[in-house]
C-alpha positions as CSV (number, residue, x, y, z in Angstrom):
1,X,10.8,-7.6,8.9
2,X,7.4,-5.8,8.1
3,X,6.0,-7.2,5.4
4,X,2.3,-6.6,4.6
5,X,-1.0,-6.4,1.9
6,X,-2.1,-3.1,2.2
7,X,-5.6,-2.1,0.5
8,X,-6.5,1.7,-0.1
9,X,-9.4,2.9,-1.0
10,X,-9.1,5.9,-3.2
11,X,-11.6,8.5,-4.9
12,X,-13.4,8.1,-8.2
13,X,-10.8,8.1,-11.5
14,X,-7.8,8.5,-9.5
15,X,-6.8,5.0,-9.4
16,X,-4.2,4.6,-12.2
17,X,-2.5,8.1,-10.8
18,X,-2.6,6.5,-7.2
19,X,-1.4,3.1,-8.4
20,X,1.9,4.8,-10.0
21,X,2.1,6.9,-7.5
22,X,2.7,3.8,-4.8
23,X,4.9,1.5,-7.1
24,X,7.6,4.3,-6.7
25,X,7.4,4.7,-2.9
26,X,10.5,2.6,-1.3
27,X,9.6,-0.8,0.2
28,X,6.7,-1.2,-2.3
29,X,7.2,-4.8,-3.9
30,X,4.2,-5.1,-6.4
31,X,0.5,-3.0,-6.5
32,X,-2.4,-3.7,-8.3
33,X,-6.0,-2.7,-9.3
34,X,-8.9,-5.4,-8.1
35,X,-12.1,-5.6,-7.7
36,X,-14.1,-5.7,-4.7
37,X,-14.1,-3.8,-1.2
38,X,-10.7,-1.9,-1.5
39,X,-9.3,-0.7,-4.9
40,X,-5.6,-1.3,-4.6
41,X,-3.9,-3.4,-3.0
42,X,-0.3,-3.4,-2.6
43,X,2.5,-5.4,-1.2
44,X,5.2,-3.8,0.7
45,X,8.7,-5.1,2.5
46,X,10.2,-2.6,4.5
47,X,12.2,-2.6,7.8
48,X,12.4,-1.5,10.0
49,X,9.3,-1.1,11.6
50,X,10.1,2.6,11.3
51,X,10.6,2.6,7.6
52,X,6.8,0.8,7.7
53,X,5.3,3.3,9.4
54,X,6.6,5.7,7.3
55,X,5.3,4.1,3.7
56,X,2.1,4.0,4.9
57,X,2.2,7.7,6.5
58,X,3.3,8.4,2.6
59,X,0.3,6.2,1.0
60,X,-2.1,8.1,3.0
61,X,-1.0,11.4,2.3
62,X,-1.0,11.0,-1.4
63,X,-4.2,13.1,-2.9
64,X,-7.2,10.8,-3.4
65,X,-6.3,8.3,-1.0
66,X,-9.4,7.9,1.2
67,X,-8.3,5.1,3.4
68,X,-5.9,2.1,3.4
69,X,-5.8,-1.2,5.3
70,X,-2.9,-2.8,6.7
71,X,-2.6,-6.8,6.8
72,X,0.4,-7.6,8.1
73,X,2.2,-10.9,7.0
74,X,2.8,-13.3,10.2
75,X,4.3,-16.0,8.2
76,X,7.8,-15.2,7.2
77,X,9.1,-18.3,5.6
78,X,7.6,-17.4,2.4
C-alpha cells in the first residue's frame, strides 16, 4: 500500500552515483534529478509498510545521502 515521493538531498557531485544507486533498490518506480529544494526525487511502491520502512532505511544509508523527505501518497485510485 505505501506509495510515496521521496526527496533526498545529497552532497555536491554525487548525484548521478546516488540517482543509480536508488533506481536499483526494490520498490523504486522512477527517480529523477530536479531543480529546486531537494535534488532527487523518487517514487517508490512498496508493501508492506515494512518493506517501506526498509527502502528508505536503504536510501539513507547510501554514501552522500544527506537527508530525504517522505510524501506519502493518500490517494490511491491513481
Amino acid at each position: 500500500m505505501p506509495k510515496a515521493f521521496i526527496m533526498i538531498d545529497v552532497m555536491p557531485g554525487r548525484e548521478t552515483a546516488i540517482q543509480d544507486a536508488v533506481a536499483k533498490l526494490a520498490g523504486v518506480q522512477m527517480v529523477h534529478q530536479v531543480t529546486g529544494e531537494h535534488d532527487l526525487i523518487a517514487f517508490v511502491d512498496a508493501e508492506p509498510y515494512e518493506e517501506f520502512a526498509m527502502l528508505i532505511s536503504s536510501i539513507r544509508q547510501l554514501s552522500g545521502v544527506r537527508d530525504t523527505d517522505s510524501q506519502l501518497v493518500l490517494d490511491q485510485s491513481a
